[in-house]
Each structure stands twice: as C-alpha cells, then as structure tokens.
N, C-alpha and C positions, 0 to 999 in steps of 0.2 A: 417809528423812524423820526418824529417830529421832536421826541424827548429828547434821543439818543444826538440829534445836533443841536438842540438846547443847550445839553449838558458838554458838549465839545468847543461851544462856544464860549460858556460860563469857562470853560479850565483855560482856553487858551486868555480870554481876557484878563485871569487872575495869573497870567504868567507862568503856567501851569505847560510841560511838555508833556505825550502821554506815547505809552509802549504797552505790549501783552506780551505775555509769558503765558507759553501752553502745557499743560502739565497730561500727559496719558499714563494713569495710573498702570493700564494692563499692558503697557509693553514695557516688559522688562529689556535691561541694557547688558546686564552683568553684576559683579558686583561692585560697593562703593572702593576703590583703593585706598591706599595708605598716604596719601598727600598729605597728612599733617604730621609728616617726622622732621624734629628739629636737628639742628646742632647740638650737643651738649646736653646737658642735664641740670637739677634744680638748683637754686641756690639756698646756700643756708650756712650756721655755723659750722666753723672749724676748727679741728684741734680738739683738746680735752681740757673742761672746764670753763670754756670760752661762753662766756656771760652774756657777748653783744649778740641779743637776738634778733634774728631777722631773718624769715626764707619764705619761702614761697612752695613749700610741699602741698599743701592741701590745693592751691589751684592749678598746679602743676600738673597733679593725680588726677583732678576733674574732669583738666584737658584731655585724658585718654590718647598723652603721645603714644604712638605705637613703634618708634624707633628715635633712639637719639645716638648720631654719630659723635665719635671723642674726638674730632680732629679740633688743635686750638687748644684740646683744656688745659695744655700748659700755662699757656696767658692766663689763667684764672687762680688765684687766692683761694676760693669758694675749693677748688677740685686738689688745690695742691700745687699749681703753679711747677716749676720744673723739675718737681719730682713724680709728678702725675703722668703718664699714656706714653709718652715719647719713648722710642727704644731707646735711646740714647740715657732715660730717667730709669728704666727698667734693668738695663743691661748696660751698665754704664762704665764698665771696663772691658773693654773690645779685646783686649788680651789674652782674657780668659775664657776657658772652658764653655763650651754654649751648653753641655749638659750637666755643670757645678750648677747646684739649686744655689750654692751659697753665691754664686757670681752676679745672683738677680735682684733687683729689688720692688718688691711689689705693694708694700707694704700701704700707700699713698692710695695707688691705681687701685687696689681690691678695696679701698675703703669708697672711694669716689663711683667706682663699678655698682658697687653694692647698694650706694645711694640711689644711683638711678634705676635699676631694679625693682625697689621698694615702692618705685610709683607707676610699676608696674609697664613699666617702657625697657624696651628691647633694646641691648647694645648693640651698636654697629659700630665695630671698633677698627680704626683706623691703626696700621702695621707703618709707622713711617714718624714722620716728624714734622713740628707746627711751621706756621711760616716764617721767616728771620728778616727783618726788617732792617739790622742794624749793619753798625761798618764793618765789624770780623763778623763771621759766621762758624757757626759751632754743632750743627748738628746734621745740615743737610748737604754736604758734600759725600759722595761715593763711598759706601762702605769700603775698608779694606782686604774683606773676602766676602765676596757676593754669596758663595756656598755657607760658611759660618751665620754669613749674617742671616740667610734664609732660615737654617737650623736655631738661630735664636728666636727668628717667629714662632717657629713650630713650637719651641720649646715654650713662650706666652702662651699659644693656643693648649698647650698641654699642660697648662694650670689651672687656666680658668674652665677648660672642659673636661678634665679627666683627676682632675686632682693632685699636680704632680707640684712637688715642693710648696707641702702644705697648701696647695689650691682650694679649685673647688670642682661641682658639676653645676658648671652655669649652662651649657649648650648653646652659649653663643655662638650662630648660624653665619654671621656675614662679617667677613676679614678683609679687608680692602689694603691694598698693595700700595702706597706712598699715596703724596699728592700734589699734584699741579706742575708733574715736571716738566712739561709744556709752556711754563710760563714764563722763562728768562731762555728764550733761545738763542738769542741775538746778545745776552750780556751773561752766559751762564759761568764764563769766565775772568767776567769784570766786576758781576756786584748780582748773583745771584740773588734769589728769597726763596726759594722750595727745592731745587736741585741744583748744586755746584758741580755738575758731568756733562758731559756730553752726551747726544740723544742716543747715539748705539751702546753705552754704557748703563741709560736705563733702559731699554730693550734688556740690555744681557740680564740687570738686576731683577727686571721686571719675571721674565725667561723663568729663570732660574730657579724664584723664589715659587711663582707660581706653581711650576710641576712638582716643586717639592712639596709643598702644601696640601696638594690636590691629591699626593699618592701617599700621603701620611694621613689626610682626612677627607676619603673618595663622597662624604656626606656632609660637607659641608660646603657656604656659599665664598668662594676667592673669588675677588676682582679687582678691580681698578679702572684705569689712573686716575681718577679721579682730575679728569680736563679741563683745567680754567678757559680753553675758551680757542685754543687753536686748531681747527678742523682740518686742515693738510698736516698737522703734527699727527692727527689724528688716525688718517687713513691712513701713515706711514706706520703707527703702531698697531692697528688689527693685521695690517698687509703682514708686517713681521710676527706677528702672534699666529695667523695660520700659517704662513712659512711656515715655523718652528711647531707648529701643532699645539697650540699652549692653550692649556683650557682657561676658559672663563664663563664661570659663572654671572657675572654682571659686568656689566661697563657701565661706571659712572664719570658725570659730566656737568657742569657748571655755567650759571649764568647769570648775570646783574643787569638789569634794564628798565626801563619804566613801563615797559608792555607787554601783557599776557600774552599777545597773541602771539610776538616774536617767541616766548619761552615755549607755547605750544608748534610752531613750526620749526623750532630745532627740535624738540624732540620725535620728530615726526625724520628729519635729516639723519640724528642720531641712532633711529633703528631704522633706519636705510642703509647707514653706513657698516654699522655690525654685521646685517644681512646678508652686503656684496662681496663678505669674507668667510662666509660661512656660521656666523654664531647668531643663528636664526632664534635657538632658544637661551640667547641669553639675556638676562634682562637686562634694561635700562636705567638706569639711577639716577635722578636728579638729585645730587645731597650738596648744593647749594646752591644758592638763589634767594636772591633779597632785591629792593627798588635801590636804582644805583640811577641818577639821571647825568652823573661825572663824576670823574675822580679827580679832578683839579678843581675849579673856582664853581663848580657846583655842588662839589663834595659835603658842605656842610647842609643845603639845601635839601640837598639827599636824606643822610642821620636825621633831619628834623621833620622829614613826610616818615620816614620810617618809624616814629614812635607814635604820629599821628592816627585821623581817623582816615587820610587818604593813603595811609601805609595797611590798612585794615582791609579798606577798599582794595588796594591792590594784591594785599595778598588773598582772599576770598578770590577775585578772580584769576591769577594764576592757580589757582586749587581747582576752581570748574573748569577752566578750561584745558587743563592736563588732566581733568580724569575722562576725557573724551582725545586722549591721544595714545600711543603706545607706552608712556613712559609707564615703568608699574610703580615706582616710589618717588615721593618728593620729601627732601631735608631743607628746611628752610636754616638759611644761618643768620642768627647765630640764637639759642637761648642762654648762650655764657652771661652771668651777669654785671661783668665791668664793659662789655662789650657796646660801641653804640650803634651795632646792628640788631641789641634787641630791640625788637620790636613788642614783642611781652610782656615783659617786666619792667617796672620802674628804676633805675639805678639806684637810688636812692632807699626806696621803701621795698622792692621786692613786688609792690602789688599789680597786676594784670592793668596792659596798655591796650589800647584798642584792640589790634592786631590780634592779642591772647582769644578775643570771644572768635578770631574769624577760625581757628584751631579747637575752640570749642565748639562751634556750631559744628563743626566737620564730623566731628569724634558723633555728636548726634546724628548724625545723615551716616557712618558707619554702625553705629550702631545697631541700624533698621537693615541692614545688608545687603540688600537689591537696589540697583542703580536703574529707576523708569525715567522714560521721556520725558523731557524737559526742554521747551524749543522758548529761547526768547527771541523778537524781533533782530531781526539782521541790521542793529545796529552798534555804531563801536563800542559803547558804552555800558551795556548792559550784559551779565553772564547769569545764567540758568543752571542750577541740576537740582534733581529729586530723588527721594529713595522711598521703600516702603518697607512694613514689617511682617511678618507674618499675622500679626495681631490687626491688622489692618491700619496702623498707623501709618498717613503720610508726610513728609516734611521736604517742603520744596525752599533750596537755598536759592537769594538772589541778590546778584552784588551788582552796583551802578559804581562804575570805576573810573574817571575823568584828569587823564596826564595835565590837561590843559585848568591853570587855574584862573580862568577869564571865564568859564562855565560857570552860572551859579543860579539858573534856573532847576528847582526842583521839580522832577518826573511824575507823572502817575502812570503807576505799574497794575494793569489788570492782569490777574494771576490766575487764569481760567483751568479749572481742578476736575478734569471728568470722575464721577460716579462720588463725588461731594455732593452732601446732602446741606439744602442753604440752613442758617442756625448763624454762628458766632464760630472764630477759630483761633486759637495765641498764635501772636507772631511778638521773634522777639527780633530788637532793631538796636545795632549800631548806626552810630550819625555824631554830628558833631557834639549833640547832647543826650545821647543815649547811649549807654554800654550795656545794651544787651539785655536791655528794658524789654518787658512784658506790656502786651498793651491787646485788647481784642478786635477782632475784624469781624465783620457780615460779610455772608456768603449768599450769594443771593440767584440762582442757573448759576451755580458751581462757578463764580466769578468773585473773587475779595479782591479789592482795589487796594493798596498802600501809597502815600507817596515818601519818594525816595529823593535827598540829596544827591549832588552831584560825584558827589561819595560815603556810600552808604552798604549795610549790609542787613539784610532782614532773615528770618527763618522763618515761615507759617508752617503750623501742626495742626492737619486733618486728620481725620478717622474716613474709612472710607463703608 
C-alpha cells in the first residue's frame, strides 16, 4: 500500500494524470465489426502510359479496408473524375433505351471498380449522383421517368454482377439508393446540392426504384438515403417506406462532429427509429462521418485536426465507441485523394497520415475475430476495445481523444489483462511523434502501464 501511493504521488508531481482499462479475456462480446470502411478507394496513376507515379496501393491493401463506398468519385482525377460512378457518366443519354448495352458507358467505372477490388476491398456502390456545389446544377435534379431511371440501375447492377454488356461477376452485395436528399429542404428549389425535388418526389423515386431492385435481385443488399443529418425528414421517410411496404435492407445515415460519443448516441436513435416502422432487421450504415467542429469560420480548423494526430485520435475513438452500439458499418469519408477530408493520405505524396494507422490498427483487432471486454475508466477521454484469436493472441486498442486543446497533460494508462502472464508485450503508439512505432511494455499481475498524450493511440499484443 505504502508503494502504491509513493508511486501515485511521484506521477501526479510529474504532472502525470492516471486512468485503467480492464481487459476480461474470457468474456467474449461478439464479433470485431467492420468500422474501418472508407469512402472511395486507392489513389494512383491514370490513363495509359501515365509516367507521374505516385499511389498509395500497398498501404492501402495493408489497411485491410473491408468496404469502400463510390459516392464523390466523380470529384476525383485518380477514379475518372465525371466520367466515373454517376448515373448520369454511366448512362448518360436519358433518351435512350435502359436495355441498349450501347446507351451505357462503363468503361471509366470498371476500370476504377476493379482498382478497388484489387486491394481486396468490397464495393459499396452508391446508384445516384455526387454532390453539386456550383450555380447550374446538372445531375441531381428528379429523373425524368422514375420507372426508366430505376431499370437503368438494374441494368448497372446487371453488369457488374451477371455479366451483361461485356460486364463482369463481381457480386457486388450493397447498392444504395441516392444520397442526402434531406439536405436542401428548405432551398431544394432555390439552389439545391444533392436533390433538386421535392421530398414526395424522392419517396416515389426512392419507392419505385427500391422494389424494383429488390424483385429483380431478392439476394442482394438495397438501401438508402443515405441521411445528412435530418431526423424528422427521416421518420417521414421510414413512415412512408412501410406505408408502401418497400424493403430495406440497410438504412444508411451521416455525421460530422467533434464527438464520439454524440456519433455513438445517434446510432443508437437511428435503430430506434428503423425499429418503430418495422425494419427490425435492417441494418444500420454509418458511411460518413469525419471531425467537423464547423463549416463556416471553423472550417479550416477542422481539415487541419483531420490530417493531424488529433484526427487519429478522434477517429480511433469513434471506431470503439460504435462497435459497442447497434450500428453494423462505419465509412469514414473521405479516402479520395484531392479531398481534404482525407485523413490518410498525404495530398501531395500519397503516403499514410496519422489517421491511416488508426484503420490499420482496426483491420488487426478484425483480424483476431472476437470482440472481449474492455472497460476503461468512465472518463470523457479515454475509449477501450479488445479482441482475441483463436491462437490466443490478445490485442487491446485504446484511444485518449481530447476536443479541448488547452488539455496537455499526458495520462498513465494501466491496462490490466486477466490471464496475461507478466514478461514483456509490443505496443504499437500513434502521438504526436509516433506513427505507429513499436516500442515494449512489462507486464507485471497482468498490469502494463503506457503513457498516453492528450491524443493518442496505442495497440498492446498479448498472448494469453
């Protein structure tokens, strides 16, 4: 006893905070989820015979995304820019025929599809169009046959999964319905950016497309709207989805904030809200979400923690703290590379930003498959999770995440590991000078101590 406040004196007089994280090997949780699917896919040359090298494949494939959605890849060079994903690039004279293979053009999108495959990441292809920023608008205003326009999805889904006009057999699983047409309600007539209609006009689109989809491909995942963020737009769209009886296999939904814990209480609202209409089993999608602290005079503030190591920080802890909510996927946006929502990539170089290792540590805590207990102190700042392997490897993730930059005492984190044998363990640590550095800890009554910046990210690997 006499040590133990020795040593709690000695930390606090060296300006030292201290917390514990408790790790129960034997109580499994479930398994690890898919939290670390981006937006977009790799960057790298384009075109043929294009000399300027630079991409980012090999760290990309490391990261073990397990899902990259295409919405946006139009804005991107790298993918094709506006001849890439948009139906509008695909199917780009609305006149013609939806089952003329010659009416289509794919030529762009199967080459950029096929990139992101190669690293071994799942498409989740967005059926819609990127967002439009400018004074005319050209792509997301109301199709003009809701039925056509439906049968020209079908008809995308029926290339890249069945082979139709020179396609292929990709089995691309998850097909999402537009996006964010909830987001100009109030100007959808004066100066939209995602749907120039009115909200019963994507209902009908929405309606229409969906059944059709669903009875042309009873095995595959449709959903949507993919919701920037308005929740009474929201309930007005399940309420008319089970009106109409219209299936959904996911509902996805969107968020920008500076705090895990609001991202893990909407998704917790979010399948409440699907529940109270009946789509008990349909899942939840979070496929975007990035640290946003404004979009006016904070806005640059923002991009510049998002490349940092308190963008790392925060996304590690939106990643634990949503695989302890209902949500079953997280897309972080953006990994496009002219975008300055990535958070992974360097603009410039292609090479891995902080942020990149808190995606990699993830893909390792997936790896191991079982999601065990992991309790950190019930404080704001600190998030816990752990997995294990069959092989008995254990690796407990743990992120100190801190909105406030007037914080700058660094923690000691005791990570107490039942059925850890004491010895030596790697831990590897993001901080302000570390990416993802290798460094060893003592274990001593299954206790290893690290200390952690006011934003920071560690991983320890035990054996058990």
């Amino acid at each position: 006893m006499k040590r133990k406040i020795i040593t709690l004196v000695a930390l606090l007089l060296a300006g030292f905070a201290c917390a514990d994280v408790n790790v129960n090997p034997d109580k499994v949780l479930g398994p690890i989820k898919p939290m670390n699917g981006v937006n977009n896919g790799p960057g790298g040359p384009y075109g043929l015979g294009n000399s300027q090298i630079r991409d980012n494949f090999d760290d990309y494939k490391a990261a073990k995304i397990p899902f990259a959605r295409t919405h946006d890849a139009a804005f991107s060079e790298c993918y094709g820019s506006e001849h890439t994903v948009d139906i509008t690039a695909i199917f780009p004279d609305f006149s013609k025929k939806a089952d003329d293979p010659t009416a289509y053009d794919f030529a762009i999108t199967d080459w950029y599809l096929k990139r992101i495959r190669q690293m071994g990441t799942e498409v989740f292809f967005r059926l819609g169009q990127k967002i439009e920023h400018h004074v005319k608008k050209y792509g997301i205003m109301p199709p003009a046959d809701f039925k056509k326009w439906a049968k020209v999805c079908e008809h995308i889904i029926r290339h890249y999964n069945e082979g139709w006009a020179d396609g292929h057999q990709w089995n691309i699983r998850y097909w999402e319905i537009w996006n964010e047409a909830d987001l100009d309600v109030k100007t959808w007539n004066t100066n939209p950016r995602t749907w120039g209609g009115t909200e019963q006009q994507f209902f009908e689109l929405y309606t229409i497309t969906a059944k059709h989809l669903k009875k042309c491909f009873p095995n595959l995942h449709i959903g949507g709207p993919a919701l920037a963020g308005n929740e009474q737009w929201a309930d007005r769209f399940l309420a008319h989805m089970a009106k109409e009886k219209v299936p959904m296999d996911f509902f996805s939904w969107h968020i920008y904030t500076t705090d895990p814990k609001k991202i893990a209480a909407k998704s917790e609202r979010m399948r409440t809200l699907a529940d109270k209409y009946g789509y008990e089993k349909t899942e939840t999608i979070l496929n975007e979400w990035n640290y946003i602290r404004g979009w006016t005079d904070d806005y640059p503030y923002s991009l510049k923690t998002v490349h940092g190591i308190k963008g790392a920080a925060f996304t590690a802890a939106t990643m634990i703290a949503c695989q302890n909510t209902p949500v079953d996927i997280l897309m972080y946006y953006d990994a496009r590379p002219e975008t300055p929502y990535n958070g992974l990539f360097d603009f410039y170089t292609f090479q891995p930003l902080p942020a990149y290792y808190s995606f990699y540590a993830w893909s390792r805590l997936a790896g191991l498959g079982r999601q065990v207990e992991a309790k950190a102190d019930e404080e704001d700042d600190l998030y816990a999770v752990a997995a294990k392997g069959d092989d008995g490897t254990l690796r407990v993730m743990v992120a100190r995440y801190n909105e406030n930059d007037n914080i700058n005492r660094p923690k000691n984190v005791k990570i107490h590991m039942a059925n850890v044998k004491d010895g030596e363990v790697t831990a590897h640590m993001v901080s302000s000078v570390k990416l993802y550095s290798e460094t060893i800890l003592s274990v001593k009554n299954g206790v290893a101590s690290v200390k952690l910046e006011p934003n920071a990210v560690v991983v320890v690997e035990a054996k058990l």
